[in-house]
Backbone and ligand atoms as CSV (ligand in chain L), in Angstrom:
chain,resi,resn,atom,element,x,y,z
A,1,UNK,N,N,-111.519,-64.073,-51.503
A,1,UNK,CA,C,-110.625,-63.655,-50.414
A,1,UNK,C,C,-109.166,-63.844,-50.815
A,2,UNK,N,N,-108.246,-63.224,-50.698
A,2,UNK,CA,C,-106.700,-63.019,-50.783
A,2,UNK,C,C,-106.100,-63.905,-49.707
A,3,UNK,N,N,-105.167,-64.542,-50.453
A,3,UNK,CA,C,-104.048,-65.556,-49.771
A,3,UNK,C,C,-103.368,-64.038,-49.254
A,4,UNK,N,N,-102.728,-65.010,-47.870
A,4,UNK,CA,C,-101.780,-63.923,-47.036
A,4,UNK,C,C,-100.795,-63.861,-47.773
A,5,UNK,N,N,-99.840,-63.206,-48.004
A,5,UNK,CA,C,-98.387,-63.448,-48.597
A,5,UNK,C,C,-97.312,-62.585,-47.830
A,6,UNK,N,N,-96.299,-62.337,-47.700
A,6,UNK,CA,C,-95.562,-61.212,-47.013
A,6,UNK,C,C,-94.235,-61.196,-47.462
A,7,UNK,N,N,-93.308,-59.929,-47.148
A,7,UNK,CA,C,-92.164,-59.669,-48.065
A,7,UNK,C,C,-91.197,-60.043,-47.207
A,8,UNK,N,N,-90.500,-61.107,-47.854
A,8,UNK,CA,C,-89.381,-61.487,-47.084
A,8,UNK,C,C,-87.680,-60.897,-48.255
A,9,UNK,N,N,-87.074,-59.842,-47.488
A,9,UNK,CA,C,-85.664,-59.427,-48.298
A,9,UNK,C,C,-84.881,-59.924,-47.385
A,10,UNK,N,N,-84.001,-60.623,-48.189
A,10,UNK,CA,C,-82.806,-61.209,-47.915
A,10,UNK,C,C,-81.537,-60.008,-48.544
A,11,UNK,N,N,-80.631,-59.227,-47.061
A,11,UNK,CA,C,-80.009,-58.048,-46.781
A,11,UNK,C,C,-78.995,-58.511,-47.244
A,12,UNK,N,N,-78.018,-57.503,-47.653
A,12,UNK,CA,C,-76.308,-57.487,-48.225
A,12,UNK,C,C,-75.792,-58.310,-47.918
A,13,UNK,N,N,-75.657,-57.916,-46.582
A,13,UNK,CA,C,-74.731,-58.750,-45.874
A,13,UNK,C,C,-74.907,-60.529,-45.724
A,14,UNK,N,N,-76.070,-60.815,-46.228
A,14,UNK,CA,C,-76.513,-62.577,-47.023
A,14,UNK,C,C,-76.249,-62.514,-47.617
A,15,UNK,N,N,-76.221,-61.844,-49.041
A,15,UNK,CA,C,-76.465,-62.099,-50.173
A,15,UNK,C,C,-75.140,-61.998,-50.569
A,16,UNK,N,N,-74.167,-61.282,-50.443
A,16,UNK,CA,C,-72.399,-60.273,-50.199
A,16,UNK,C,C,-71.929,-61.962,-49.593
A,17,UNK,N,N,-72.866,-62.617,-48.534
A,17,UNK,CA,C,-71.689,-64.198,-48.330
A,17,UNK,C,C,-71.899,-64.927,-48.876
A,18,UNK,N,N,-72.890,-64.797,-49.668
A,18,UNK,CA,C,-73.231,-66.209,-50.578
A,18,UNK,C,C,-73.963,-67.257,-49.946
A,19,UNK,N,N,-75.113,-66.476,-49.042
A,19,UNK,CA,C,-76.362,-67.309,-48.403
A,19,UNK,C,C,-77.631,-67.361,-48.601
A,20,UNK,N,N,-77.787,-66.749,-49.717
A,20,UNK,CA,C,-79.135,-66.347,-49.969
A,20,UNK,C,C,-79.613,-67.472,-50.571
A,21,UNK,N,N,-79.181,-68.366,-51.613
A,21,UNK,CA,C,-79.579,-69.516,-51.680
A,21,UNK,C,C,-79.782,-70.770,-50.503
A,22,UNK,N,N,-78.879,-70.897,-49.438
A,22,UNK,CA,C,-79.422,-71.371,-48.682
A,22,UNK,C,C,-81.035,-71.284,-47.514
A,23,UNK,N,N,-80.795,-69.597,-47.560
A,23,UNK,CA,C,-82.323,-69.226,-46.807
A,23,UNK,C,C,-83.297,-69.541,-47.548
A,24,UNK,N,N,-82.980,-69.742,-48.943
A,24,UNK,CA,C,-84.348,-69.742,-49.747
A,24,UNK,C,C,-84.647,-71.400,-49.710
A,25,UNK,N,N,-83.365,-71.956,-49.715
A,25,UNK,CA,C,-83.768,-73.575,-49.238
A,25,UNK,C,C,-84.213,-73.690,-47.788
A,26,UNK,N,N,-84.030,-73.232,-46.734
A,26,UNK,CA,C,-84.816,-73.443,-45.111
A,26,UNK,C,C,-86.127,-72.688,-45.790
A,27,UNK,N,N,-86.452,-71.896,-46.497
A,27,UNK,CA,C,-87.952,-71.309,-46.531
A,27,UNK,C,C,-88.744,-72.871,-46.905
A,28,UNK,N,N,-88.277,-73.340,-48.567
A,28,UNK,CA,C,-88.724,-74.236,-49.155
A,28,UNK,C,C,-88.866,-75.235,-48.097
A,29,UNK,N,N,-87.681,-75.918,-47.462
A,29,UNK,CA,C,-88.104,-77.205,-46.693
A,29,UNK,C,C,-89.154,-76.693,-45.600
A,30,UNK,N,N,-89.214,-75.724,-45.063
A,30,UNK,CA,C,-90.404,-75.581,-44.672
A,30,UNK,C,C,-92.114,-75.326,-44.902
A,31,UNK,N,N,-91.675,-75.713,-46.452
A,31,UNK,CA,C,-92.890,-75.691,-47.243
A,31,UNK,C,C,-93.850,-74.015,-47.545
A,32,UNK,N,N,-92.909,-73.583,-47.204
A,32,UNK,CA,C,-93.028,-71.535,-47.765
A,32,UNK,C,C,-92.691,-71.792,-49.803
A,33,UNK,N,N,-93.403,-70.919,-50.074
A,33,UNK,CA,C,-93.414,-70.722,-50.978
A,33,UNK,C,C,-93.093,-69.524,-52.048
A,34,UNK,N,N,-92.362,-69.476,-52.833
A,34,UNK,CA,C,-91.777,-68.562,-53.216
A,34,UNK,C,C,-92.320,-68.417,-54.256
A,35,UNK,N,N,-93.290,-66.498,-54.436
A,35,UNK,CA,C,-94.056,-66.825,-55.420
A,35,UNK,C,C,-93.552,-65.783,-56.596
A,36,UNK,N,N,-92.712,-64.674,-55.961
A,36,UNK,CA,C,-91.738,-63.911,-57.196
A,36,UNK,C,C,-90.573,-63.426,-56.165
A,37,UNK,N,N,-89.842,-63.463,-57.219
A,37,UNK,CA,C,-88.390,-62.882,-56.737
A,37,UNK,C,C,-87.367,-62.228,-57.597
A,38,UNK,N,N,-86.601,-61.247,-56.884
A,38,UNK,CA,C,-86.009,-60.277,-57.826
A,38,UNK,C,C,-84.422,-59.851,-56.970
A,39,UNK,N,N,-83.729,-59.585,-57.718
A,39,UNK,CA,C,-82.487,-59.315,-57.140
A,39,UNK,C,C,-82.005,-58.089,-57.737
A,40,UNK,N,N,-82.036,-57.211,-56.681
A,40,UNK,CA,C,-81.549,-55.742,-57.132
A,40,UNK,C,C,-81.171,-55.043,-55.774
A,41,UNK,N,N,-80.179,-53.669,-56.436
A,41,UNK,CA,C,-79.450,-52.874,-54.784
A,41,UNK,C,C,-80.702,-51.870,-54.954
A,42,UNK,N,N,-81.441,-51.494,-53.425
A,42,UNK,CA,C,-82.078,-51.021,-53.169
A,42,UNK,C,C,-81.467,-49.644,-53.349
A,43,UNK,N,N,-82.407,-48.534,-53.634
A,43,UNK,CA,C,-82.399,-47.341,-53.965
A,43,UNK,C,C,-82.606,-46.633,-51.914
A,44,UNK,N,N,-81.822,-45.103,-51.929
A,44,UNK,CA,C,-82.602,-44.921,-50.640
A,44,UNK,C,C,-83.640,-44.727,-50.483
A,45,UNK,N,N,-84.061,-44.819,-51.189
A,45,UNK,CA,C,-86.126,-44.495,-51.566
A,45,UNK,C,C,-86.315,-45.511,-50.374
A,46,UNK,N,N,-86.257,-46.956,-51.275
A,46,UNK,CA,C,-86.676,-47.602,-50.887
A,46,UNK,C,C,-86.244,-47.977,-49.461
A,47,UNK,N,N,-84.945,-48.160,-48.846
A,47,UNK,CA,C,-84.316,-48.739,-47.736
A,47,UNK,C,C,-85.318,-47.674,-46.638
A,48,UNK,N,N,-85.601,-46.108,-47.256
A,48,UNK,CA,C,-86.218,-45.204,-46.253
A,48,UNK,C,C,-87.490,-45.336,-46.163
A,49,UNK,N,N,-88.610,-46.246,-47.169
A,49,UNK,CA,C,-89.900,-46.580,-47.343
A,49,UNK,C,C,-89.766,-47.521,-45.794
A,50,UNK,N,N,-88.685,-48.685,-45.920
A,50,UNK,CA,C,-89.130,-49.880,-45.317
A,50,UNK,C,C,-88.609,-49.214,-43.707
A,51,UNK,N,N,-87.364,-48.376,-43.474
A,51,UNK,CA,C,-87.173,-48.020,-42.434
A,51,UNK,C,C,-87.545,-46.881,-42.090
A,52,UNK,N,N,-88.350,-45.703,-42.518
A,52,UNK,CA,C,-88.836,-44.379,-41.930
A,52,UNK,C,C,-89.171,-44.519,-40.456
A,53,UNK,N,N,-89.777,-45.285,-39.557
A,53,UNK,CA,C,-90.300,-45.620,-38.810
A,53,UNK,C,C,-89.143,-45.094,-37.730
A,54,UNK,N,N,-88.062,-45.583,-38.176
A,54,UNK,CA,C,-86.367,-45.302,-37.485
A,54,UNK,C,C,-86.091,-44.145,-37.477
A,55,UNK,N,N,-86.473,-43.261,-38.349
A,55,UNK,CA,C,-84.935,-42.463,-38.746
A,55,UNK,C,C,-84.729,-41.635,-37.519
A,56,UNK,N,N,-85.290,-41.241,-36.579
A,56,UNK,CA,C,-84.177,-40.691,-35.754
A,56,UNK,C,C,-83.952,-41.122,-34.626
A,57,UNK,N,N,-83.158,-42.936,-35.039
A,57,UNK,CA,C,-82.228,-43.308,-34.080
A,57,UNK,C,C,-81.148,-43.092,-34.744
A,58,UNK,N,N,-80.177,-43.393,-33.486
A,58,UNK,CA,C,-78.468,-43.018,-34.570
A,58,UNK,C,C,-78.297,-44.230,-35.199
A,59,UNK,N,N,-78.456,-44.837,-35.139
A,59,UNK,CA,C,-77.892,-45.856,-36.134
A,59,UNK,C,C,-78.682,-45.715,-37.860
A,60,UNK,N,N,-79.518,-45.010,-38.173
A,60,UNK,CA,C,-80.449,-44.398,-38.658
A,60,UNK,C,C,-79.790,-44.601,-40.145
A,61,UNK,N,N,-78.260,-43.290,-40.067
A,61,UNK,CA,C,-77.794,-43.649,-41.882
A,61,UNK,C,C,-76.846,-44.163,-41.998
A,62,UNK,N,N,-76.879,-45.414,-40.708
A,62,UNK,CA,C,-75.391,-46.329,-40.848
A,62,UNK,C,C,-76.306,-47.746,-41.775
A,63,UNK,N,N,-77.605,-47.770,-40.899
A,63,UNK,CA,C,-78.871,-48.499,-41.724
A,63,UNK,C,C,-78.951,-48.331,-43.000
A,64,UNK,N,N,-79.240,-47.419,-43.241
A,64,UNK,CA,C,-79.367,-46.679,-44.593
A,64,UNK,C,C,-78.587,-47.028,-45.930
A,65,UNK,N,N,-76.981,-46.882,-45.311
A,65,UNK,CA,C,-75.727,-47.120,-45.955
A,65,UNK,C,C,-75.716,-48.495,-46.282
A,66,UNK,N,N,-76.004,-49.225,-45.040
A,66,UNK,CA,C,-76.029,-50.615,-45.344
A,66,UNK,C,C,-77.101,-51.445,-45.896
A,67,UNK,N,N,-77.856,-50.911,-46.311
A,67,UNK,CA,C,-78.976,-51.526,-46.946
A,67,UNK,C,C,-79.043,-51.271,-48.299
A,68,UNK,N,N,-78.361,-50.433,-48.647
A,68,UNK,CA,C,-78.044,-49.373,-49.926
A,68,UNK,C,C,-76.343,-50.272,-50.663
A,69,UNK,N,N,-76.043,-50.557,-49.596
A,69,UNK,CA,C,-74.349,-51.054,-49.895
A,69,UNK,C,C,-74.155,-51.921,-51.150
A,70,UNK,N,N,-75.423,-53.008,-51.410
A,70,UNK,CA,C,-75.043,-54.190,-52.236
A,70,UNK,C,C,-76.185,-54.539,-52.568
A,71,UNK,N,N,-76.639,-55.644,-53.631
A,71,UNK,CA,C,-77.964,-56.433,-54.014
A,71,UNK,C,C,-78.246,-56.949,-52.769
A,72,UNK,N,N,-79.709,-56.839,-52.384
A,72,UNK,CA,C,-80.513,-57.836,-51.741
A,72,UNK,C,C,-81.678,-58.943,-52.945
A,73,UNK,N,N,-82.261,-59.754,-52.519
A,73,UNK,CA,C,-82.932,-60.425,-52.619
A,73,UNK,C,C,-84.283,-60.323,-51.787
A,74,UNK,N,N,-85.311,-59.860,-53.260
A,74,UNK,CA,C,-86.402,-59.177,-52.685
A,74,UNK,C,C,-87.662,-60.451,-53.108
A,75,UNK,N,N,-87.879,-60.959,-51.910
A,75,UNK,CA,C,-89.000,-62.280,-51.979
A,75,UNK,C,C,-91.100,-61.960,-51.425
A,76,UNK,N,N,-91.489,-62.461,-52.594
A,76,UNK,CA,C,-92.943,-62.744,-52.192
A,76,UNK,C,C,-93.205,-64.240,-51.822
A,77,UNK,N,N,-93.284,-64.423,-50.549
A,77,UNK,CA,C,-93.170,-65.416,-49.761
A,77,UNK,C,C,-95.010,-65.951,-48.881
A,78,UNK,N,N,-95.392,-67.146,-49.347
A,78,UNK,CA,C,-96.938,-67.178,-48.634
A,78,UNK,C,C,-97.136,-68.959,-48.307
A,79,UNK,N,N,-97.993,-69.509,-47.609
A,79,UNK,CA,C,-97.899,-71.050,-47.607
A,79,UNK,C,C,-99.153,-71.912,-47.490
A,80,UNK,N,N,-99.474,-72.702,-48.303
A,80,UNK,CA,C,-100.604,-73.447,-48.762
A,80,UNK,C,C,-101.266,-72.649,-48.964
A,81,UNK,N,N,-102.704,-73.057,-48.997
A,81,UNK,CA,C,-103.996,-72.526,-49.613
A,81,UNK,C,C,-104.112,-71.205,-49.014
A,82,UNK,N,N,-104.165,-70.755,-48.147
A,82,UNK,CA,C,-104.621,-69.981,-47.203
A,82,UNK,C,C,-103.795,-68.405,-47.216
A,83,UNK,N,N,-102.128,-69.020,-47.006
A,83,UNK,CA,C,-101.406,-68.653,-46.487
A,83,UNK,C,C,-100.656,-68.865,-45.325
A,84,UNK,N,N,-101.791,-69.362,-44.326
A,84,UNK,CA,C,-101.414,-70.018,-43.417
A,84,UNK,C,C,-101.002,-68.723,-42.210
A,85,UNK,N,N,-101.253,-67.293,-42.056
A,85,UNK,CA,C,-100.579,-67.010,-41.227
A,85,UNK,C,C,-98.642,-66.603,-41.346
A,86,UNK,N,N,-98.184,-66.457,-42.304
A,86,UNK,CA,C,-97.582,-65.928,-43.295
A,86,UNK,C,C,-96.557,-65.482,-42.804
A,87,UNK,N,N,-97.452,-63.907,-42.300
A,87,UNK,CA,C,-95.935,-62.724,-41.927
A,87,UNK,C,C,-96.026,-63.053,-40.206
A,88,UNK,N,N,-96.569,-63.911,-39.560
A,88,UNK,CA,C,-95.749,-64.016,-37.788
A,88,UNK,C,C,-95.036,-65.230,-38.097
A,89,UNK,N,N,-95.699,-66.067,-38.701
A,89,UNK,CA,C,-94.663,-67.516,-39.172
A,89,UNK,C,C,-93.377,-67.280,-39.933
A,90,UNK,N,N,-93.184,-66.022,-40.159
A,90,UNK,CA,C,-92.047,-65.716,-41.451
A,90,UNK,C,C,-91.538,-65.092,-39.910
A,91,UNK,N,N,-91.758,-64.186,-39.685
A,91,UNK,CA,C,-91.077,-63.101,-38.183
A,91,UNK,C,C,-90.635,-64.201,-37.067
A,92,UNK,N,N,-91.615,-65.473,-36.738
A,92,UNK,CA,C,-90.912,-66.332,-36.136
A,92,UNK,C,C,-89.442,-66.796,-36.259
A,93,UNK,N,N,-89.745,-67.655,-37.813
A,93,UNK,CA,C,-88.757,-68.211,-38.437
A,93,UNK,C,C,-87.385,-67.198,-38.288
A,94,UNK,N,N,-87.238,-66.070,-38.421
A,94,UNK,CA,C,-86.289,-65.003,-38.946
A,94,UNK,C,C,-85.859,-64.820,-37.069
A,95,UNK,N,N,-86.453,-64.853,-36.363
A,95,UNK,CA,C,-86.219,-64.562,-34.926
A,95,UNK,C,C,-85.849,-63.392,-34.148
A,96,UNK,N,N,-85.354,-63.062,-33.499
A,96,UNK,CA,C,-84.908,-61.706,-32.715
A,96,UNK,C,C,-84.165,-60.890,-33.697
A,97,UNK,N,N,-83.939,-59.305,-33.537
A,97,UNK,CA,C,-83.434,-58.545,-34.961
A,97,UNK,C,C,-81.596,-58.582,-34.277
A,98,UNK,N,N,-81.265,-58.718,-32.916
A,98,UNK,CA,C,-79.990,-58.799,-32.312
A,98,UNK,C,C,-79.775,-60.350,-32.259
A,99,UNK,N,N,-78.722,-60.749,-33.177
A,99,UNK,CA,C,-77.846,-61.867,-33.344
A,99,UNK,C,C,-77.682,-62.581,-32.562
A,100,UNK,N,N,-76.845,-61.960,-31.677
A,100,UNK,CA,C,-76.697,-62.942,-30.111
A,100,UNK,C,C,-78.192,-62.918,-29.450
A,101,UNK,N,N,-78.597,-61.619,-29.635
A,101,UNK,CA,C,-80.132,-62.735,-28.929
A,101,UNK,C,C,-80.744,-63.881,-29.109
A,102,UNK,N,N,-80.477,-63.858,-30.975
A,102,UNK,CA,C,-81.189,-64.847,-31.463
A,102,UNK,C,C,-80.417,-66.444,-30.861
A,103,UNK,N,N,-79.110,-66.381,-31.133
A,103,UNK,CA,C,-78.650,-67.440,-30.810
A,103,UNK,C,C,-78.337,-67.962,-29.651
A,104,UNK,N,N,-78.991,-67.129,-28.760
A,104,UNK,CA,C,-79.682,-67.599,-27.356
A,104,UNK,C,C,-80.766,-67.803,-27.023
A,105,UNK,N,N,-81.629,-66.930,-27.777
A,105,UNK,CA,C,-83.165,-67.644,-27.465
A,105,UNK,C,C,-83.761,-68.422,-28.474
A,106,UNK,N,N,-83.158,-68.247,-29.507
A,106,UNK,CA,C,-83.958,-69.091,-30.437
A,106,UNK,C,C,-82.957,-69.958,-31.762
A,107,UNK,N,N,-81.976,-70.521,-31.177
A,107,UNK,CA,C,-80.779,-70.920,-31.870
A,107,UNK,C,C,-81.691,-71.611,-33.329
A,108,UNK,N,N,-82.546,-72.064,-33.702
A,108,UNK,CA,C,-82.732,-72.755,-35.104
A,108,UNK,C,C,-83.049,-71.693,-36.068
A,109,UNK,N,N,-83.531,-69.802,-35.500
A,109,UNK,CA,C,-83.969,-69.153,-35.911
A,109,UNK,C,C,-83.205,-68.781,-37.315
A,110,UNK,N,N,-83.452,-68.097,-38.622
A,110,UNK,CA,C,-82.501,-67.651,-39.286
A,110,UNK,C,C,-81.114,-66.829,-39.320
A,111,UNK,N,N,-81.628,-65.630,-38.299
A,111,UNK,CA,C,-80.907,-64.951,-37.641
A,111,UNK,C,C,-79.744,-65.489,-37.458
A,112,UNK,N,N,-80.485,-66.435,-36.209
A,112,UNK,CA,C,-78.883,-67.405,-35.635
A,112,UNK,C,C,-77.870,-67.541,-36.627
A,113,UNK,N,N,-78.426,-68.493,-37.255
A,113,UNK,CA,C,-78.000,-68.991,-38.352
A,113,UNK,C,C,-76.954,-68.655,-39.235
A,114,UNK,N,N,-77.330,-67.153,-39.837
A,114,UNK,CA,C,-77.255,-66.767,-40.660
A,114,UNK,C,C,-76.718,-64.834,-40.776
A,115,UNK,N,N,-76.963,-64.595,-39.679
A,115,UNK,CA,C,-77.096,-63.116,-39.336
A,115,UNK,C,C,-75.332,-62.762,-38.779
A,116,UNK,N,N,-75.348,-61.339,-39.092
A,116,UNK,CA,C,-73.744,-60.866,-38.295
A,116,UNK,C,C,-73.987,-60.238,-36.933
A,117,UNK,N,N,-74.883,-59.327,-37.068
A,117,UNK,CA,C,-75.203,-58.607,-35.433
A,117,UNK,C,C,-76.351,-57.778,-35.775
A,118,UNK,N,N,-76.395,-57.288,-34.974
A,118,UNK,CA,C,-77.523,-56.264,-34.521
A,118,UNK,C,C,-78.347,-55.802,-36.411
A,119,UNK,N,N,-77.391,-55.011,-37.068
A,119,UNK,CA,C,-77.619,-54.509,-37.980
A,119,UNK,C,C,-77.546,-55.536,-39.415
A,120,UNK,N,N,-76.564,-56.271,-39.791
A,120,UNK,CA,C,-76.522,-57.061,-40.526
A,120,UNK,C,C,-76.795,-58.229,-40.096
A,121,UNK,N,N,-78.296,-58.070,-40.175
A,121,UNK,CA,C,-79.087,-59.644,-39.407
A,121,UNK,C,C,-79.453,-60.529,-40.599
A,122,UNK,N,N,-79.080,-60.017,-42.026
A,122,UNK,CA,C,-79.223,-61.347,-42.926
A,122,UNK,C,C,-80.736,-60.865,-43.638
A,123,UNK,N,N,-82.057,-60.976,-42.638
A,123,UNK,CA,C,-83.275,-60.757,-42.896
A,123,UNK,C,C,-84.394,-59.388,-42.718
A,124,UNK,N,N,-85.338,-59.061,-43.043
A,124,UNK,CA,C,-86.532,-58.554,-43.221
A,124,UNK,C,C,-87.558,-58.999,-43.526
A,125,UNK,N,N,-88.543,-58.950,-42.629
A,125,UNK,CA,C,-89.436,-59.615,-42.849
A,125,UNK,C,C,-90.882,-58.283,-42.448
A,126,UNK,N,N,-91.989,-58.065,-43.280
A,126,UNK,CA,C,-92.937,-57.455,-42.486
A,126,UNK,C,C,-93.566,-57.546,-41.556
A,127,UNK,N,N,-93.711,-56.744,-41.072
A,127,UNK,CA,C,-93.908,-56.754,-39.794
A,127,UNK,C,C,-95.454,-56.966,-38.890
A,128,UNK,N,N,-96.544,-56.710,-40.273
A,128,UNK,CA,C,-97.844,-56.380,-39.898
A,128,UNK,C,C,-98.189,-56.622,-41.403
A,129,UNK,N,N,-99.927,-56.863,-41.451
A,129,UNK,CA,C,-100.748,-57.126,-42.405
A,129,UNK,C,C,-100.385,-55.758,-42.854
A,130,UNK,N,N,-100.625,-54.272,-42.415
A,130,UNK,CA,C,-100.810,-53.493,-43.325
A,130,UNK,C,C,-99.076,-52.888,-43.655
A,131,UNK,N,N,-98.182,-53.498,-43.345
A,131,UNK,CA,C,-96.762,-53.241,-43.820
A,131,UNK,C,C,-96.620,-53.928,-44.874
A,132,UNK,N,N,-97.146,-55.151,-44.780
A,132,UNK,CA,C,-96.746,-56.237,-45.913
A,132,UNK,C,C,-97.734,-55.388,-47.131
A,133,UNK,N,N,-98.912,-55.385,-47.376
A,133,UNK,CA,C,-99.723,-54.754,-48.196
A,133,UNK,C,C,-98.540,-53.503,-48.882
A,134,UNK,N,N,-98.093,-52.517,-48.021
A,134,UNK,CA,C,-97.281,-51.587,-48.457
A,134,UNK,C,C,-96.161,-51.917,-48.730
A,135,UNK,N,N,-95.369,-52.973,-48.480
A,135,UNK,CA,C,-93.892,-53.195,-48.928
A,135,UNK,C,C,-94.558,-53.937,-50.388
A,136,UNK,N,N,-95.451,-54.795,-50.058
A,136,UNK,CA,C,-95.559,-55.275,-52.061
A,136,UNK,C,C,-96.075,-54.811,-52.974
A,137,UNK,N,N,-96.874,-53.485,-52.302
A,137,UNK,CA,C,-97.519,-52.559,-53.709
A,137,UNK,C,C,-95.591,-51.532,-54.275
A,138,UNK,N,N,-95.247,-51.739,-52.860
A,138,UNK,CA,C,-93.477,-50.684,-53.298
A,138,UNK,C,C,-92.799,-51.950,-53.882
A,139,UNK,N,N,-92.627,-53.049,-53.904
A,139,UNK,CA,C,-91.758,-53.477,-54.286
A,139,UNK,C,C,-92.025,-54.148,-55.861
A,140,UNK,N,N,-93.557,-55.101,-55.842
A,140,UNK,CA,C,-94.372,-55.439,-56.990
A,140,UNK,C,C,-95.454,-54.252,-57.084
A,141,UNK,N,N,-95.030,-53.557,-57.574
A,141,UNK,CA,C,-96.451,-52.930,-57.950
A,141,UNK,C,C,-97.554,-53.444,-58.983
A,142,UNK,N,N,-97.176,-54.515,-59.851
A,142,UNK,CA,C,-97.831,-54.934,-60.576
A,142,UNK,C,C,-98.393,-56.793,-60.386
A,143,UNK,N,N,-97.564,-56.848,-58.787
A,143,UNK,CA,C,-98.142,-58.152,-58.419
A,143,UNK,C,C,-99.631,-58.582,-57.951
A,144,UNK,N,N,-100.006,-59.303,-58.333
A,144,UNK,CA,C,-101.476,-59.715,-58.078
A,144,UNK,C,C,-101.250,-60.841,-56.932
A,145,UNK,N,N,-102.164,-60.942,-55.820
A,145,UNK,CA,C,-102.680,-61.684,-55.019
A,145,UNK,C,C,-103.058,-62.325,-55.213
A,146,UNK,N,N,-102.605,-63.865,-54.930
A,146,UNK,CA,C,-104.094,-64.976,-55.768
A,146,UNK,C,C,-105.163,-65.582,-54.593
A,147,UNK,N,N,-105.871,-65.691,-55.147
A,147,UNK,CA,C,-107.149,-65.707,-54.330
A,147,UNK,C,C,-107.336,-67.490,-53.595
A,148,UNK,N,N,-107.797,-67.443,-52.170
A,148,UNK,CA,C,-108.061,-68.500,-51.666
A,148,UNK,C,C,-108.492,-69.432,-51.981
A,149,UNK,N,N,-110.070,-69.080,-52.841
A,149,UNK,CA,C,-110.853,-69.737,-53.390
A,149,UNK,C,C,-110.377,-70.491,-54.910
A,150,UNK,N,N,-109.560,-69.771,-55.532
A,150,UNK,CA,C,-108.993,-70.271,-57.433
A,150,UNK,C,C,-110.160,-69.644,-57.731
A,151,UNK,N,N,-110.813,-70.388,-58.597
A,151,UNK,CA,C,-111.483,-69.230,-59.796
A,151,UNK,C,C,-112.509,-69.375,-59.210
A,152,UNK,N,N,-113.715,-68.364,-59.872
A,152,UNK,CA,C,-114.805,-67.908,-58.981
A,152,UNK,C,C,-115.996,-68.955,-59.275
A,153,UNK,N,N,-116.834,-69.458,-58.533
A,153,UNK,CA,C,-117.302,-70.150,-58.255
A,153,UNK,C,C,-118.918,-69.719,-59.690
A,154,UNK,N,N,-119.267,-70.538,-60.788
A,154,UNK,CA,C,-120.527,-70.091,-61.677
A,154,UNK,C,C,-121.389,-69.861,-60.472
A,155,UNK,N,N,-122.337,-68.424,-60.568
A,155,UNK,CA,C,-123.593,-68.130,-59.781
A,155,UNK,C,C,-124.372,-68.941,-60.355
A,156,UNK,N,N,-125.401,-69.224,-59.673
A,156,UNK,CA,C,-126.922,-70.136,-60.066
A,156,UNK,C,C,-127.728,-69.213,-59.984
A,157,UNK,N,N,-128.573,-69.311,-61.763
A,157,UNK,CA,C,-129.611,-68.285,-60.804
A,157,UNK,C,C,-130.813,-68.639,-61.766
A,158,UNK,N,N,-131.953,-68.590,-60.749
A,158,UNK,CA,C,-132.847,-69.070,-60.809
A,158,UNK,C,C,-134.144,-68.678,-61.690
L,1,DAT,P1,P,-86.757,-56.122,-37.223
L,1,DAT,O1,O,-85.842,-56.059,-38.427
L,1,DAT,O2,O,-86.483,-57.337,-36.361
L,1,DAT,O3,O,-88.204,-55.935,-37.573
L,1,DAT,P2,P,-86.648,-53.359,-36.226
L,1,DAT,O4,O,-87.829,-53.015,-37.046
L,1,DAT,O5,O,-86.622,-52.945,-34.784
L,1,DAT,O6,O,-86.347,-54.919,-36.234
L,1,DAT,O7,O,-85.335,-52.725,-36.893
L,1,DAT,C1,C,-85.169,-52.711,-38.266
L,1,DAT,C2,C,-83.720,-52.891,-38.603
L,1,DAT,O8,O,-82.938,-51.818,-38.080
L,1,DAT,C3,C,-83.080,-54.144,-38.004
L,1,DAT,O9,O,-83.349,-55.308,-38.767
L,1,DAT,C4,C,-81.637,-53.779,-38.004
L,1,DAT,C5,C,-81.666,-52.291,-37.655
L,1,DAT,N1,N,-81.520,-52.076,-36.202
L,1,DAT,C6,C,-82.497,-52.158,-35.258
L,1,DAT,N2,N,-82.013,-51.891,-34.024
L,1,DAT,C7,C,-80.689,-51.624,-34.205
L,1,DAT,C8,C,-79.623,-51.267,-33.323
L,1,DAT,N3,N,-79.793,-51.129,-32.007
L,1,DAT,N4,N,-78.387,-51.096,-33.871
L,1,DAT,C9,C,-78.175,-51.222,-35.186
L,1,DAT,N5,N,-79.146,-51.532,-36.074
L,1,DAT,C10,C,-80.374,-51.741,-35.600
C-alpha cells in the first residue's frame, strides 16, 4: 500500500520575501516531512495544469501572471509511516485561501502568517487524493511512492 504524500508549492510571492525557508521549518516542527524538493519558475503549462479548474474567473490571468512571475518552491510533503492523512492536514495547516480570513479564523494558520491577500497567499496545497496523484505525476514524473509496509514481506510456501 502507498504512503499518502501531497504537493505542497510554496508561491512567488514567499519565496520573492525570503520565507520559504521558514514554512519549510513550521512543516518540519510539525513533524511533515520533506521528501523531494525543487525550485523552479513555473511554466504556464504548468500554473494552467494546477489552476484550469478557474479559468473563467476574472482574476483568471492576473493568477496566471502571478504564478508565472518568479521561482516557487515545489515540495513532496507526507508524515510518519502512513502518511497520516497528509493533504487535509497540509490544507488545514495552510488555512483559508483569503488572508484576512485566515487571520481571523484561523490566526496560527500559514496563510496568516505568511500570506499577502486573496491571491498571493504564500501557499498551495492539493486539494484531493486524486489532485495530489496528478500534481506529482506533473511535477515528479519520475517520483516513486514509498510503500507503507518497507520491503515486501518473503511468501511462505508450503
Ligand atoms: P485554494 O488555493 O485555497 O485551494 P482555490 O482553489 O479556490 O483556493 O483558488 C486557487 C487560487 O486562486 C488561490 O490560492 C488564489 C487564487 N484565488 C482564488 N480566489 C481568488 C479571488 N477571489 N481573487 C484573487 N485570487 C483568487
Amino acid at each position: 500500500m502507498k504512503k499518502e504524500v501531497t504537493i505542497c508549492l510554496i508561491k512567488p510571492d514567499a519565496v520573492q520575501a525570503g520565507k520559504a525557508e521558514d514554512i519549510k521549518n513550521e512543516l518540519r516542527q510539525r513533524g511533515i516531512e520533506i521528501l523531494r524538493e525543487e525550485e523552479r519558475q513555473l511554466t504556464e503549462e504548468e500554473a494552467s495544469m494546477m489552476y484550469g479548474n478557474l479559468k473563467d474567473q476574472t482574476f483568471y490571468p492576473d493568477l496566471i501572471k502571478f504564478m508565472t512571475s518568479g521561482p516557487s518552491h515545489i515540495l513532496v510533503i507526507t508524515k510518519g509511516k502512513t502518511g497520516q492523512n497528509i493533504i487535509k492536514e497540509f490544507r488545514d495547516l495552510m488555512g483559508p485561501t483569503d488572508v484576512e480570513e485566515a487571520k481571523e479564523k484561523a490566526p496560527d494558520s500559514l496563510r496568516a502568517k505568511y500570506g499577502k491577500d486573496t491571491m498571493m497567499n504564500c501557499l498551495h496545497g492539493s486539494s484531493s487524493e486524486d489532485m495530489a496523484e496528478r500534481e506529482l505525476a506533473f511535477f515528479f514524473p519520475d517520483f516513486a511512492a514509498p510503500s507503507i509496509e518497507g520491503k515486501p514481506k518473503l511468501q511462505r510456501t508450503l
